[in-house]
PyMOL CGO cylinders between C-alpha atoms (Angstrom):
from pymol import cmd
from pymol.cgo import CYLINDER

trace = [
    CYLINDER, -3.59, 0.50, 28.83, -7.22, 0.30, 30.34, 0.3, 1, 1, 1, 1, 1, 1,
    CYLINDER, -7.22, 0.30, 30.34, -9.82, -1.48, 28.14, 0.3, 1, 1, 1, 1, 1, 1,
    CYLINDER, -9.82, -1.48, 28.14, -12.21, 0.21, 26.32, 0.3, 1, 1, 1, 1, 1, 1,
    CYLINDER, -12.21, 0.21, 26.32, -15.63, -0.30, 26.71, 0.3, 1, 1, 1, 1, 1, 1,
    CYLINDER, -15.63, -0.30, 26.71, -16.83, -1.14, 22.84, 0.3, 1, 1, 1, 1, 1, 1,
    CYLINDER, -16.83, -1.14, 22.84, -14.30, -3.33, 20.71, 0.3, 1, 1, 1, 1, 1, 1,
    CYLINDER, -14.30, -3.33, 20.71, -13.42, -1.34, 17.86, 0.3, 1, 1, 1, 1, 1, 1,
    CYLINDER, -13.42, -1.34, 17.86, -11.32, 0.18, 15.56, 0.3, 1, 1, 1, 1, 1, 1,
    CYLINDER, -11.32, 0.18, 15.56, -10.79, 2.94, 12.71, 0.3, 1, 1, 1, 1, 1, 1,
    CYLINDER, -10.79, 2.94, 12.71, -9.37, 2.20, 9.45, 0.3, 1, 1, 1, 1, 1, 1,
    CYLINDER, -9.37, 2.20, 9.45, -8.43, 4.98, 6.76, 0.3, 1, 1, 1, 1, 1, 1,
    CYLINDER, -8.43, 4.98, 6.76, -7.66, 3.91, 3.24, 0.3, 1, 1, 1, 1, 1, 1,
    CYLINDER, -7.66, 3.91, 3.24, -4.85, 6.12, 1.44, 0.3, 1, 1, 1, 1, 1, 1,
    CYLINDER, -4.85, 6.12, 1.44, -7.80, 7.06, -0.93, 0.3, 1, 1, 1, 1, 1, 1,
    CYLINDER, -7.80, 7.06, -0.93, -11.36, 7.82, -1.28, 0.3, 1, 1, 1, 1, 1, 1,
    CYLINDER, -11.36, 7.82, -1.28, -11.42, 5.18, -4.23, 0.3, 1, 1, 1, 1, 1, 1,
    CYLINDER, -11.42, 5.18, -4.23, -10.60, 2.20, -1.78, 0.3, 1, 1, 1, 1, 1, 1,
    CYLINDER, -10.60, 2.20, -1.78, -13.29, 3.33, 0.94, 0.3, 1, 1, 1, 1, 1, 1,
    CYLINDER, -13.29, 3.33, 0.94, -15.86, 1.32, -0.80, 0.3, 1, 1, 1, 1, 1, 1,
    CYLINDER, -15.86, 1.32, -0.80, -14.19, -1.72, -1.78, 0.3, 1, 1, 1, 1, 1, 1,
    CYLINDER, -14.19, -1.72, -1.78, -12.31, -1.90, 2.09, 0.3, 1, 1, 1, 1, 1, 1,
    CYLINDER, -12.31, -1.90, 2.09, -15.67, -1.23, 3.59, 0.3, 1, 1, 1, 1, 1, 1,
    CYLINDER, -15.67, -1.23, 3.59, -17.33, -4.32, 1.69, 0.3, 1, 1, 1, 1, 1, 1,
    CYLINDER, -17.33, -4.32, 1.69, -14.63, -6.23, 2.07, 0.3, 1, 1, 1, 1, 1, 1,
    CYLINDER, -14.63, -6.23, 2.07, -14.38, -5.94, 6.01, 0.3, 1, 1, 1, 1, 1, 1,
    CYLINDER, -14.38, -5.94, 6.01, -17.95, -5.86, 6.18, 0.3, 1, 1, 1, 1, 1, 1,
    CYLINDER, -17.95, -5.86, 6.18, -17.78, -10.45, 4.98, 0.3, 1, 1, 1, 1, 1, 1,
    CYLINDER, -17.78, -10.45, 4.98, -15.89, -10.71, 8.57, 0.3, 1, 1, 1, 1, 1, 1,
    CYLINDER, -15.89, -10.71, 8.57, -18.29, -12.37, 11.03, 0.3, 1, 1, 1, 1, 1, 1,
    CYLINDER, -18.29, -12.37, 11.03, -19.77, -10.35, 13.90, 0.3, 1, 1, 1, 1, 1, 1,
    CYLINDER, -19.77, -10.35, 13.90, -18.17, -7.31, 12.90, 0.3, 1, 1, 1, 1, 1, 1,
    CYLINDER, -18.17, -7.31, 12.90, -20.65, -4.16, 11.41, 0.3, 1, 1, 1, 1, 1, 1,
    CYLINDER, -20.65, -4.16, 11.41, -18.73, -1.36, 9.22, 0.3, 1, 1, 1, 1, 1, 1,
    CYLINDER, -18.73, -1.36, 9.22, -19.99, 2.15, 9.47, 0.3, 1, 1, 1, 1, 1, 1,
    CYLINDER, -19.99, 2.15, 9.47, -18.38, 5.08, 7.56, 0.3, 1, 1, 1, 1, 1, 1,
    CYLINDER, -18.38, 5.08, 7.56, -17.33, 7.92, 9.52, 0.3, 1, 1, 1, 1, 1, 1,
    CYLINDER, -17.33, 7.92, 9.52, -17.75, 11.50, 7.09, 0.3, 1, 1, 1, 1, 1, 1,
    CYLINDER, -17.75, 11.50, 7.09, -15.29, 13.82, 7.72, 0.3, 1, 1, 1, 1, 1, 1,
    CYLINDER, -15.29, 13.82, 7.72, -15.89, 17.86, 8.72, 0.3, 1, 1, 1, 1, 1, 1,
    CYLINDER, -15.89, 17.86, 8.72, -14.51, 19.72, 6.01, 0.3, 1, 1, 1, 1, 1, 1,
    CYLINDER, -14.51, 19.72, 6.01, -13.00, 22.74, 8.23, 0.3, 1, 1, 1, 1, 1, 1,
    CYLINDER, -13.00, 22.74, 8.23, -12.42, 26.25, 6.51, 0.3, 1, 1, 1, 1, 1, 1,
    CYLINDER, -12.42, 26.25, 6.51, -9.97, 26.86, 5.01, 0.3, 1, 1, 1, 1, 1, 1,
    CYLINDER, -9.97, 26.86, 5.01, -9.32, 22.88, 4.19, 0.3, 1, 1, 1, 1, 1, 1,
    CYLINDER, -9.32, 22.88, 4.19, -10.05, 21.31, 0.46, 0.3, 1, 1, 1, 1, 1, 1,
    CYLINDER, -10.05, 21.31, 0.46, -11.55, 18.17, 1.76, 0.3, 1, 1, 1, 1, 1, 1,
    CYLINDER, -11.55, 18.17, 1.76, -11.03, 15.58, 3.99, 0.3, 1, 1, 1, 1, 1, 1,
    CYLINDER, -11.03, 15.58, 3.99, -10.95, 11.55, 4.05, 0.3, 1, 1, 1, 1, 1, 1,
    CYLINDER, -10.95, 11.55, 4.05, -13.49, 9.49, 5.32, 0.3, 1, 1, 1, 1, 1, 1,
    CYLINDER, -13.49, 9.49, 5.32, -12.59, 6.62, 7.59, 0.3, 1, 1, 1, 1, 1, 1,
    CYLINDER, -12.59, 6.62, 7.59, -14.70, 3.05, 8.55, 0.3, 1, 1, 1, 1, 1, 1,
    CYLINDER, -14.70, 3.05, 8.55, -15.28, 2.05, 12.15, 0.3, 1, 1, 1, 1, 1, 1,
    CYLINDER, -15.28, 2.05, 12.15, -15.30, -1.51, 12.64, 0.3, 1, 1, 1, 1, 1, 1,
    CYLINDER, -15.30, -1.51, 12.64, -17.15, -2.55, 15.30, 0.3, 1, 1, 1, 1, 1, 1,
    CYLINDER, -17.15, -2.55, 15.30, -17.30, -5.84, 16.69, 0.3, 1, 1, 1, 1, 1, 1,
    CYLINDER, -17.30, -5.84, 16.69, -18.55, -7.78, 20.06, 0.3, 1, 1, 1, 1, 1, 1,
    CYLINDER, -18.55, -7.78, 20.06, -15.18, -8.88, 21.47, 0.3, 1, 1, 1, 1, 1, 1,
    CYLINDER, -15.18, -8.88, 21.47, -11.56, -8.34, 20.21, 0.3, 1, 1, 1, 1, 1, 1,
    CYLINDER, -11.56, -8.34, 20.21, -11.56, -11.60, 18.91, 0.3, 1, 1, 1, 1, 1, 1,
    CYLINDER, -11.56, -11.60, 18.91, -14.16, -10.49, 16.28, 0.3, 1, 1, 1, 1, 1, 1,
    CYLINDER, -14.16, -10.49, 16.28, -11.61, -7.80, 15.20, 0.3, 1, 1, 1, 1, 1, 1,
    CYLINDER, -11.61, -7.80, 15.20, -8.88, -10.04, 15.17, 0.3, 1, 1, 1, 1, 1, 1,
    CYLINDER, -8.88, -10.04, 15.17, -10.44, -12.20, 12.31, 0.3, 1, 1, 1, 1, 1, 1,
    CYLINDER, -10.44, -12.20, 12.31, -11.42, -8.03, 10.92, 0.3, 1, 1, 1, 1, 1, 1,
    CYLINDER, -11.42, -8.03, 10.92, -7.58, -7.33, 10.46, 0.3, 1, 1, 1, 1, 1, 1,
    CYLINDER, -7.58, -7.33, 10.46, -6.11, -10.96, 9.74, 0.3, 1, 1, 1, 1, 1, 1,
    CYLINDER, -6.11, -10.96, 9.74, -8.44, -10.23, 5.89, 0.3, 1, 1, 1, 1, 1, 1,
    CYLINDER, -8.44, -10.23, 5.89, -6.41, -7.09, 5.00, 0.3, 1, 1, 1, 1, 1, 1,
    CYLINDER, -6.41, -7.09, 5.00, -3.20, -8.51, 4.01, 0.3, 1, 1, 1, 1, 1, 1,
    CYLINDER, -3.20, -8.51, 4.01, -5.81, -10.34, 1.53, 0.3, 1, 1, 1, 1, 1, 1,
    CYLINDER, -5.81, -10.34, 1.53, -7.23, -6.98, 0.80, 0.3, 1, 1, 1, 1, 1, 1,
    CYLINDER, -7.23, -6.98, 0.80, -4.28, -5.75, -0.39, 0.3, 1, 1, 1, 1, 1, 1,
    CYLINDER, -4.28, -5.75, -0.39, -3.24, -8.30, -2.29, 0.3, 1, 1, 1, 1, 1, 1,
    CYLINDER, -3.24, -8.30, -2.29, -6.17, -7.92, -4.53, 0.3, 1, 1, 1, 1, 1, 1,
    CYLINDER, -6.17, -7.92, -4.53, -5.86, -4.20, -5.17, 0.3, 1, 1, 1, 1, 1, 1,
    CYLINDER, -5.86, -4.20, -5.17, -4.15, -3.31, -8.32, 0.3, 1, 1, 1, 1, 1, 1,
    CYLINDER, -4.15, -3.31, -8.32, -2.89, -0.35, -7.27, 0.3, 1, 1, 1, 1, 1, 1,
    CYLINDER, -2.89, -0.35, -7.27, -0.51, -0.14, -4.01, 0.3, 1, 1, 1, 1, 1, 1,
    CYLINDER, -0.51, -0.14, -4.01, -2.87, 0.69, -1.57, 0.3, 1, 1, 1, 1, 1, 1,
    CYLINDER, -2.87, 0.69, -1.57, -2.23, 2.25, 2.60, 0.3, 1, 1, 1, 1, 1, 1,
    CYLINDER, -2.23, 2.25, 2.60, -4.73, 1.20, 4.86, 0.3, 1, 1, 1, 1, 1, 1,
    CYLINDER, -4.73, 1.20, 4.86, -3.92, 3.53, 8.48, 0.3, 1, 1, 1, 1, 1, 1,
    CYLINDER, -3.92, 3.53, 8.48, -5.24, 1.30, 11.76, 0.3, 1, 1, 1, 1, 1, 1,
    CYLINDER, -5.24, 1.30, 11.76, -5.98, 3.00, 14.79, 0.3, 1, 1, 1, 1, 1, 1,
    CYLINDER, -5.98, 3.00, 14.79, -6.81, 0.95, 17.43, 0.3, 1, 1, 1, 1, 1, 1,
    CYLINDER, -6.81, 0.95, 17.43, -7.36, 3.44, 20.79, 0.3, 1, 1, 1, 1, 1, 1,
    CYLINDER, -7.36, 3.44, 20.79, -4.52, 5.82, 20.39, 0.3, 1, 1, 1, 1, 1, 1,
    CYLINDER, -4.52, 5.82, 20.39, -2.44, 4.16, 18.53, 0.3, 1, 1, 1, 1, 1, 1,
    CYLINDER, -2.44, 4.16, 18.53, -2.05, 4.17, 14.94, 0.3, 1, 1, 1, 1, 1, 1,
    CYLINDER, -2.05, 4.17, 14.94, -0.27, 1.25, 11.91, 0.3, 1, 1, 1, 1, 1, 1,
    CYLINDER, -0.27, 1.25, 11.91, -0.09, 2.26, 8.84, 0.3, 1, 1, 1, 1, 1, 1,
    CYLINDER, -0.09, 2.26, 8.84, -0.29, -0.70, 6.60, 0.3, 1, 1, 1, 1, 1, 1,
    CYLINDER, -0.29, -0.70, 6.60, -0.01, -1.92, 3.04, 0.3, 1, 1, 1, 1, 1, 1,
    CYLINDER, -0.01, -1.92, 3.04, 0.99, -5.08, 0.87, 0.3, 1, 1, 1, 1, 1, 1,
    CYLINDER, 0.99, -5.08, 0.87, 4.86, -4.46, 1.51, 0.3, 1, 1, 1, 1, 1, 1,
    CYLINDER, 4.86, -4.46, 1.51, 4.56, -4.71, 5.41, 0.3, 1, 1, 1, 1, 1, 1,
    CYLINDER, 4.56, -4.71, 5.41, 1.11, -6.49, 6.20, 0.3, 1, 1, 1, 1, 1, 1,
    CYLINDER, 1.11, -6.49, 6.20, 2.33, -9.54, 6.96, 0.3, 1, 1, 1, 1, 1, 1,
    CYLINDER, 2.33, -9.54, 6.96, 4.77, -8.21, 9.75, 0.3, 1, 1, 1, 1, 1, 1,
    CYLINDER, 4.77, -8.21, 9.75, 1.90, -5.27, 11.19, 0.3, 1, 1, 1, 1, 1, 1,
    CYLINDER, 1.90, -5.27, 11.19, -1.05, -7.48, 11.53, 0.3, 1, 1, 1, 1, 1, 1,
    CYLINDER, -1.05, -7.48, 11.53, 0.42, -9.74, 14.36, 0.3, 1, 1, 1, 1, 1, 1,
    CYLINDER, 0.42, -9.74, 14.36, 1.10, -6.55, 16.29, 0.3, 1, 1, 1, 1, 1, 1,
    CYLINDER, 1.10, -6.55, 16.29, -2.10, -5.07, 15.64, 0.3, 1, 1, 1, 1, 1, 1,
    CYLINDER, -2.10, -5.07, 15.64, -3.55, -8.55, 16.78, 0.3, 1, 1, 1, 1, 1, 1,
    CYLINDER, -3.55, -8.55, 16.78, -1.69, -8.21, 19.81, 0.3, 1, 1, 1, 1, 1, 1,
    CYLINDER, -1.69, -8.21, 19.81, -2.68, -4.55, 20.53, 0.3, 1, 1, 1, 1, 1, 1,
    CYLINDER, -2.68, -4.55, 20.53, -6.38, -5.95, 19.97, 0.3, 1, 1, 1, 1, 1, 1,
    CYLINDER, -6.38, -5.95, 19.97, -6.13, -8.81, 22.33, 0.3, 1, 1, 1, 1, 1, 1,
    CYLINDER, -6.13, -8.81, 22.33, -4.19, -6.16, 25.17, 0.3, 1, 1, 1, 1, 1, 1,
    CYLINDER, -4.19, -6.16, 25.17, -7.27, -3.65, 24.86, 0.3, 1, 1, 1, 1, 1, 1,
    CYLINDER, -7.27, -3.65, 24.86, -10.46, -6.88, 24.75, 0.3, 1, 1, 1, 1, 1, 1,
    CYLINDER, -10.46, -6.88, 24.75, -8.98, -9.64, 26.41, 0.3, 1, 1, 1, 1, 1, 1,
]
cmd.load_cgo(trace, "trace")
C-alpha cells in the first residue's frame, strides 16, 4: 500500500443523530480538524448520510483520533455504528467490537503515515 499524501480518514455514524455529537467529540483530539462531508442526494435516492473527514498532520495524530471512539461509544445511550475508512479500506465499528477494531485500524494508520 503506497502512502497517501494527507493523513486522514472518513468516519460515518449509523445515523444522522450521532454526526454532531461524533464530530465534537473527535474534534477534542489534538492536531486533528473535523470537517463534514454533505452528501449528493442522487435522483431517484431519499437521502443520503453525511460523513466527517478527520484530518490530521501525521498518522500518529489519527491514532490518538480513533483510540477516543471506543470512549465514544461507551457514552452513547443508544448502540451506535461508527464505519472507518481509512484509504480503501473500510471497519465498521461499535461498542461490541471496538476494543478488538481499533488496534487494527491503528495499524492500518501507522502502514499508510509511518
Amino acid at each position: 500500500m503506497s502512502a497517501m499524501t494527507d493523513p486522514r480518514l472518513w468516519l460515518a455514524p449509523g445515523t444522522m443523530a450521532d454526526l454532531g455529537p461524533l464530530r465534537r467529540w473527535v474534534a477534542r483530539a489534538p492536531d486533528v480538524g473535523v470537517e463534514t462531508v454533505q452528501a449528493d442526494i442522487r435522483p431517484g435516492e431519499l437521502g443520503a448520510a453525511d460523513t466527517l473527514t478527520v484530518l490530521a498532520g501525521s498518522g500518529g495524530a489519527l491514532v490518538v483520533a480513533i483510540r477516543t471512539l471506543p470512549d465514544f461509544l461507551r457514552a452513547r445511550r443508544t448502540n451506535v455504528t461508527i464505519k472507518v475508512k481509512v484509504g480503501e479500506t473500510t471497519f465498521e465499528i461499535d461498542v461490541k467490537n471496538a476494543e478488538d477494531m481499533v488496534p487494527l485500524i491503528e495499524q492500518l494508520i501507522e502502514r499508510v503515515w509511518p
